[in-house]
LUMTORNU-195798 format. One record per residue (C-alpha): residue in one letter; x, y, z. Coordinates in steps of 0.1 Angstrom, whole numbers, padded with zeros to 4 digits, always signed. Example, Ala and Ser with C-alpha at 12.3 -4.5 7.8 and 13.67 -1.06 7.14 Angstrom:
! LUMTORNU-195798
A+0123-0045+0078 S+0137-0011+0071 
END
This chain:
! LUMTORNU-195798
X+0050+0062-0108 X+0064+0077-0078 X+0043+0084-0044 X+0042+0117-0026 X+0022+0132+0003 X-0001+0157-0004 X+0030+0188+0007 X+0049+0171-0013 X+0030+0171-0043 X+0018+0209-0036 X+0061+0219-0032 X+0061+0198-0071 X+0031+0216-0082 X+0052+0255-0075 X+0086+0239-0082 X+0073+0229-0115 X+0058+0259-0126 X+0090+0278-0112 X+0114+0256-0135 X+0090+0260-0164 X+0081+0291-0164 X+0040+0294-0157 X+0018+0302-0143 X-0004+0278-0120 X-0033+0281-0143 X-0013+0268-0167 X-0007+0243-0150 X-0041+0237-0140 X-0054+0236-0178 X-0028+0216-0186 X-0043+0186-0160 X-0078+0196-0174 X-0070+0189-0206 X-0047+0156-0197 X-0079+0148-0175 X-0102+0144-0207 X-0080+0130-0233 X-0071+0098-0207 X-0110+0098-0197 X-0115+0093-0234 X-0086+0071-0241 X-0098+0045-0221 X-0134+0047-0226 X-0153+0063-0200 X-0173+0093-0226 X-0197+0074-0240 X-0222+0092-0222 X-0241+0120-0234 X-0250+0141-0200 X-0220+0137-0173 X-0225+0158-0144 X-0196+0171-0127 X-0198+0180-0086 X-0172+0209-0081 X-0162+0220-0046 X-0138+0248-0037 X-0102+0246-0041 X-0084+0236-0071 X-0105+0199-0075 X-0135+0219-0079 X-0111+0241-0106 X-0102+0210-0124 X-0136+0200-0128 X-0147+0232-0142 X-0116+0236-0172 X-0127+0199-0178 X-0166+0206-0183 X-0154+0231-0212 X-0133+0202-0231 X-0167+0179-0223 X-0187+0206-0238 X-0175+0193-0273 X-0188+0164-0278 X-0212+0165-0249 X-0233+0193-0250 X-0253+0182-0216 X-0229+0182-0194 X-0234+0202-0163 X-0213+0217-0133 X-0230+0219-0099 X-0210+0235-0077 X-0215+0230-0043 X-0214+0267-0026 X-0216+0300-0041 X-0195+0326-0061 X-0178+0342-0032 X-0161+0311-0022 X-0142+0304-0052 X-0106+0315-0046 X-0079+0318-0062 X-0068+0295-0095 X-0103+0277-0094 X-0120+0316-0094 X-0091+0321-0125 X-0111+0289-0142 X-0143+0300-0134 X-0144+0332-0150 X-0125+0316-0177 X-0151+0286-0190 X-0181+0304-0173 X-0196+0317-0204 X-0193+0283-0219 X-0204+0258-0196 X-0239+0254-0176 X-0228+0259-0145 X-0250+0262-0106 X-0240+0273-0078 X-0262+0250-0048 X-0264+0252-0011 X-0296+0238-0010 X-0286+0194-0013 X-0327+0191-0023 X-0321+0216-0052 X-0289+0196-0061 X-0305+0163-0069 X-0334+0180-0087 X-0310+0196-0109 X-0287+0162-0111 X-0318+0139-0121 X-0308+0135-0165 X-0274+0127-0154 X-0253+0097-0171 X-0224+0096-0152 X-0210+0116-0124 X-0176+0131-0118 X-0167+0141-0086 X-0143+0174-0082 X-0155+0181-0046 X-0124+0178-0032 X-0088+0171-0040 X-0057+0165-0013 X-0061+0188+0009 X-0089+0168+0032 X-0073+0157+0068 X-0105+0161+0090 X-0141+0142+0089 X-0159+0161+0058 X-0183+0185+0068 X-0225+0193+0058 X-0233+0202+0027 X-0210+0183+0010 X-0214+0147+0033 X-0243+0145+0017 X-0239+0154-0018 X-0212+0126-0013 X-0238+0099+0005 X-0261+0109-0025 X-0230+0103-0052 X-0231+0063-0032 X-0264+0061-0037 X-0269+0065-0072 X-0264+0039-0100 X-0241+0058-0124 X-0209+0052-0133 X-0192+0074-0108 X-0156+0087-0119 X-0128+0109-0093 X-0104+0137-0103 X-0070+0128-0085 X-0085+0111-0053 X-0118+0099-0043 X-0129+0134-0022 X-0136+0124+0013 X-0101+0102+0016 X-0071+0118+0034 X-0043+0120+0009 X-0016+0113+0034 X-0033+0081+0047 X-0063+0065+0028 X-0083+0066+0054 X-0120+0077+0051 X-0129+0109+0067 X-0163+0103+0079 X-0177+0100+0044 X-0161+0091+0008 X-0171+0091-0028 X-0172+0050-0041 X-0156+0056-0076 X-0155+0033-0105 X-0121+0050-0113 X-0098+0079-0103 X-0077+0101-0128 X-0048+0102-0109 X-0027+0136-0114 X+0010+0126-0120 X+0019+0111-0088 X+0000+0089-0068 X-0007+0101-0033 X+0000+0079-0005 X-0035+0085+0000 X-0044+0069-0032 X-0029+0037-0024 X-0029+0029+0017 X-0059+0016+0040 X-0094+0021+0031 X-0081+0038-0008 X-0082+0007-0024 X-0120+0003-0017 X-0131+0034-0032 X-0106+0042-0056 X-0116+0017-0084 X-0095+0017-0118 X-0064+0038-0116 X-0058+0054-0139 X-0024+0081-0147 X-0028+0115-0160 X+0009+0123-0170 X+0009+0168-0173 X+0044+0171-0170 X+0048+0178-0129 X+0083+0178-0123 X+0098+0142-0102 X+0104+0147-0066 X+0135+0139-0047 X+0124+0114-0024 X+0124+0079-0038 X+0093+0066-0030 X+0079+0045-0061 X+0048+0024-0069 X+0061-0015-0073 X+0054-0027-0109 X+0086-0048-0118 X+0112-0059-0109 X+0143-0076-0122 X+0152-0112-0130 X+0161-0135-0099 X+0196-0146-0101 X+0200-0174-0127 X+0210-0207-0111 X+0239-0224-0122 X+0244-0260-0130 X+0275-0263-0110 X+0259-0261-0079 X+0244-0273-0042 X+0220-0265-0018 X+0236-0237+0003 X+0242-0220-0027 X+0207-0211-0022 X+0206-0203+0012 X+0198-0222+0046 X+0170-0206+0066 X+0165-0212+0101 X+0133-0206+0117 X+0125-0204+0150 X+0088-0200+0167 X+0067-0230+0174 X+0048-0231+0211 X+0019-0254+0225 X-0012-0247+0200 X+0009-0226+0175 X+0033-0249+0154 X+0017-0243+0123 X+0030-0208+0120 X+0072-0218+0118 X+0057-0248+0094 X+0044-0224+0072 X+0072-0202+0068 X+0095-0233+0068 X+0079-0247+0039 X+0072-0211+0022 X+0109-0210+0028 X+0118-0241+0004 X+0090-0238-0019 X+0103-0203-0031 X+0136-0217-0037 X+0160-0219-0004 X+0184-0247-0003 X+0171-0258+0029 X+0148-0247+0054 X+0152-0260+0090 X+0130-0252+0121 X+0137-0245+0154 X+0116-0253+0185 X+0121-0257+0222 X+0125-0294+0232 X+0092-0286+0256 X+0070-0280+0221 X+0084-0312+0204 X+0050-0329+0211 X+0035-0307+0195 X+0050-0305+0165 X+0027-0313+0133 X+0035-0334+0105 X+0057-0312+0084 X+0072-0319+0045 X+0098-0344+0045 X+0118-0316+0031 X+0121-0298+0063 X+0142-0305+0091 X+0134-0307+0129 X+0156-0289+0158 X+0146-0294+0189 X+0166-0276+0213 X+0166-0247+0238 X+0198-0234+0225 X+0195-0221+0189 X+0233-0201+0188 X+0244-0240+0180 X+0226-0237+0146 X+0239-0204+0135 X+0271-0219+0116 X+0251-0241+0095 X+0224-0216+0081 X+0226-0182+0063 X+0198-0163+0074 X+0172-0167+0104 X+0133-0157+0109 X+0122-0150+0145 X+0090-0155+0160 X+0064-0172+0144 X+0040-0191+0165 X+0064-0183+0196 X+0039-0172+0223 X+0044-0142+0248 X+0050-0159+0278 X+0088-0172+0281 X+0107-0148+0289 X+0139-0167+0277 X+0127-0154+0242 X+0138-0122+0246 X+0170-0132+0260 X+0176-0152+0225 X+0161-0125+0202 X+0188-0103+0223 X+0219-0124+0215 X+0204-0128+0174 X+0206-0090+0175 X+0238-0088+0184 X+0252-0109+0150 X+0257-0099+0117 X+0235-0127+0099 X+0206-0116+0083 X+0177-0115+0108 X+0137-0111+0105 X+0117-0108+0127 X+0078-0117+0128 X+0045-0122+0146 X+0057-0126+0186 X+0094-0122+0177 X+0081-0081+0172 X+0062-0082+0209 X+0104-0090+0224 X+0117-0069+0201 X+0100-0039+0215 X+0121-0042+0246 X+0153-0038+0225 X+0150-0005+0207 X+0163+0018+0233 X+0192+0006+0232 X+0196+0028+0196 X+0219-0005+0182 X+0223-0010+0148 X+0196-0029+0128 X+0199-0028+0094 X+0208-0065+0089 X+0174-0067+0102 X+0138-0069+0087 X+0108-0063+0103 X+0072-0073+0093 X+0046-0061+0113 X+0010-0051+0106 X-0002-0013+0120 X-0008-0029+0154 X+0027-0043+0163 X+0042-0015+0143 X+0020+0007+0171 X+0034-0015+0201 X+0072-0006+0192 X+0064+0031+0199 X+0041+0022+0232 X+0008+0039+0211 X-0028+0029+0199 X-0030+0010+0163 X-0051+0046+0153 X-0018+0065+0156 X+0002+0049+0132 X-0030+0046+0108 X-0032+0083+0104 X+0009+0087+0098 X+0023+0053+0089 X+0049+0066+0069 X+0059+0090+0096 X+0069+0060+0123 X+0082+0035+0094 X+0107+0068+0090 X+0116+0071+0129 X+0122+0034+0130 X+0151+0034+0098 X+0164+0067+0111 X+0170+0053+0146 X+0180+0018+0137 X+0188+0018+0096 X+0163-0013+0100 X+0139-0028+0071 X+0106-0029+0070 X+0073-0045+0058 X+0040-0032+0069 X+0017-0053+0061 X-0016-0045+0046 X-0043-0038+0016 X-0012-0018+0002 X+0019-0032+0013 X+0053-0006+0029 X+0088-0019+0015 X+0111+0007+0036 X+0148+0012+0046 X+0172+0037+0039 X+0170+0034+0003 X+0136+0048+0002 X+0103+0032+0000 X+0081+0008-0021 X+0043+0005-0025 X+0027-0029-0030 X-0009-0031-0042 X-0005-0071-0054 X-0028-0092-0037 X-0063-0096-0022 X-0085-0096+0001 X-0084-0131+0006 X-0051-0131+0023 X-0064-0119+0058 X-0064-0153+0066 X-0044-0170+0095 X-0007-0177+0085 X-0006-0155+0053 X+0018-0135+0073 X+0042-0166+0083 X+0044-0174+0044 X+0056-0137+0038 X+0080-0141+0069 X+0096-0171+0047 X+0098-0162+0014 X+0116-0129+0024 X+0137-0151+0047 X+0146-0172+0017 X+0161-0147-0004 X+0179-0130+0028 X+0194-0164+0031 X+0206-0165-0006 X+0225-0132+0000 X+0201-0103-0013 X+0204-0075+0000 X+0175-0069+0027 X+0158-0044+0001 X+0159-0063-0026 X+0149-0094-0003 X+0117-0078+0008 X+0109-0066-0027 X+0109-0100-0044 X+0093-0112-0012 X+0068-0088-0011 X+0059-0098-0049 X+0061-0136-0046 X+0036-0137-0017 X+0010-0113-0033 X+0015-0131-0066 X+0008-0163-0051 X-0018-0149-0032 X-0038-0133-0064 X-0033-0172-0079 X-0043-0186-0051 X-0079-0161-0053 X-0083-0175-0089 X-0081-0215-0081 X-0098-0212-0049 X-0120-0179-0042 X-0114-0155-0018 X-0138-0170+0007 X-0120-0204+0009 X-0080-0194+0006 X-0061-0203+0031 X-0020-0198+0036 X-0016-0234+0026 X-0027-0227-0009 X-0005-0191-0011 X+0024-0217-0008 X+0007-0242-0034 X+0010-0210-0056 X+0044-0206-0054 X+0058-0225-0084 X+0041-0204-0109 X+0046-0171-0090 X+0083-0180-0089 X+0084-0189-0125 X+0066-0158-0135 X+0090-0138-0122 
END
């Protein structure tokens, strides 16, 4: 399924019924109607009284065709809508007086004589609001929502939980906890980013013929077979990476991607550490390889592909200096972790990036533009875009779902759990990506199959050990099966 903003799915919405010929209530029937028949399809009408919460706009509209469909086969279902006559406007108003003389509908202002009148209901669905909310929501309807959280009923959403911003996922003061949201079409970024996956529950697609948009932005679901390996063959056939990070307390973090490196197939997978951290190296695989050495430009003949920064500590300024003459080479380069605090210094320069992969979470994303973390969380996809349109760079942000971006276009990642927001998930990400950068894919491709390894890995990792008790360590115990399920 593709992913659009809430514009763009409104421009679909009038470009569709343009190219089609209707009318928008036709088009708003047509989701009513595509909203029952997938609610039945997978299971969720064996009830006998739903109650459906309508709001204004065209959410509310949905909810009202659907209670005639309902009506069928449930003859207790009941519309409360929150508000009164005069406030329904325009294609919703259209559905009104088309289903009002055969469904129960109320109009309420009054949230006391809401739950009196909501008391027989089975299951609740909740067409308060759709994708228009970008501000905290407001009284009455907070707290028919904190009363729709409160109640144990199976509690299911028309196109987006109401109360989440459509654009972002975030919560708006207050938002409806559903078991499962219909989704119209497209998903919304809003469906998909931030807080969304908490309250969204199943999703589910409601396909009613909206026309594709232009933009390609996709949700992630396969992908195709790695490269076959060849008999024939040696290690640097399959890339050398070269890490470099380590500092005093943080050698863990270029181990893990080291080893996250090798386990997901490179060839070999070396690290690189100033001679001042070599005490304080760990014991690492036998499979790895040690460089100490302040001068890492010796190593670049001998490996394909190199990941900056984990574990490398803010406070040498000779970092920046090396990230600066990485920059200026053509081999593949991500960068990670503290490598993204030095990077922020080279960006106005305006150079070319696009050999370049960057994987920050919404904080270091913020510190490349000099911001708060709060900024980006309200328009993440607007700064991932000034970042590729500046540099043509790559980009992961991290987080419940993940950002593949670049200038082909963008990828949504829901695989993996909350288990992962652990210490050194990150690094692990930083080397499987690495890995298939140093095999030659393209950095697109790269961070796609890296993107799935690591939550793969990570959702295997959930079942053998529990959320509570993973750690990055077992991501990369994972990786054999994650690999060979792809």
């Amino acid at each position: 399924m593709q992913v659009v903003t809430a514009d763009m799915m409104r421009r679909l919405d009038a470009r569709t019924c343009e190219t089609q010929n209707i009318t928008g209530f036709q088009l708003m029937q047509r989701a009513c109607e595509g909203l029952f028949e997938a609610m039945r399809d997978n299971g969720y009408l064996s009830v006998t009284r739903p109650l459906i919460l309508a709001g204004p706009g065209n959410n509310g509209g949905d909810g009202l065709g659907l209670a005639k469909h309902l009506k069928k086969d449930h003859p207790g279902v009941r519309v409360v809508y929150i508000g009164t006559p005069v406030s329904l406007q325009g294609e919703a108003l259209k559905m009104y007086e088309h289903v009002k003389g055969d469904v129960d509908i109320t109009f309420v202002q009054d949230v006391s004589e809401f739950r009196t009148l909501s008391k027989d209901a089975d299951m609740i669905i909740d067409a308060l609001f759709g994708i228009g909310v970008n501000s905290p929501v407001r009284a009455p309807f907070d707290s028919v929502i904190e009363w729709i959280n409160t109640q144990d009923l199976p509690v299911l959403s028309i196109d987006i939980p109401s109360g989440l911003n459509a654009d972002n996922g975030l919560v708006e003061g207050i938002a409806v906890d559903a078991d499962a949201t219909f989704v119209i079409q497209h998903f919304k970024a809003g469906n998909l980013l931030q807080d969304a996956l908490d309250y969204s529950g199943e999703h589910i697609p409601v396909d009613i013929g909206i026309l594709d948009s232009d933009a390609p932005m996709w949700l992630e679901e396969a992908l195709p077979p790695l490269r076959k390996r060849r008999h024939n063959t040696h290690k640097y056939d399959y890339g050398a990476l070269l890490t470099i990070g380590g500092s005093k307390g943080m050698t863990g973090a270029p181990t893990l991607a080291a080893e996250a490196a090798i386990r997901s197939g490179a060839g070999l997978s070396t690290i690189a550490a100033k001679k001042a951290v070599l005490p304080y190296l760990p014991r690492v695989p036998y499979e790895l390889m040690w460089a100490a050495t302040d001068d890492v430009h010796a190593l670049m003949k001998a490996h394909s592909a190199v990941v900056f920064g984990p574990g490398l500590g803010r406070d040498n300024a000779d970092n920046r200096a090396r990230l600066s003459g990485l920059l200026e080479r053509d081999l593949p380069l991500l960068i990670d972790a503290d490598g993204l605090y030095y990077l922020a210094g080279e960006l106005s320069s305006g150079r070319d990036l696009s050999h370049v992969v960057l994987t920050p979470h919404a904080g270091e994303l913020a510190r490349l533009f000099g911001i708060s973390p709060d900024e980006v969380a309200r328009n993440p996809l607007y700064y991932i875009d000034q970042l590729v349109a500046r540099h043509g760079v790559h980009i992961v942000l991290k987080g419940p779902c993940t950002i593949i971006a670049g200038p082909e276009g963008k990828a949504f990642s829901t695989r993996g759990n909350p288990g992962m927001a652990t210490a050194g998930s990150g690094d692990v990400l930083s080397g499987i990506i690495g890995r298939f950068l140093a095999e030659g894919y393209a950095p697109f491709e790269a961070m796609r199959y890296g993107v799935r390894v690591h939550g793969l890995a990570g959702d295997l990792a959930q079942d053998a050990f529990g959320e509570e008790s993973l750690n990055a360590s077992d991501i990369i115990t994972m990786l054999p099966e994650a690999m060979r399920n792809i």
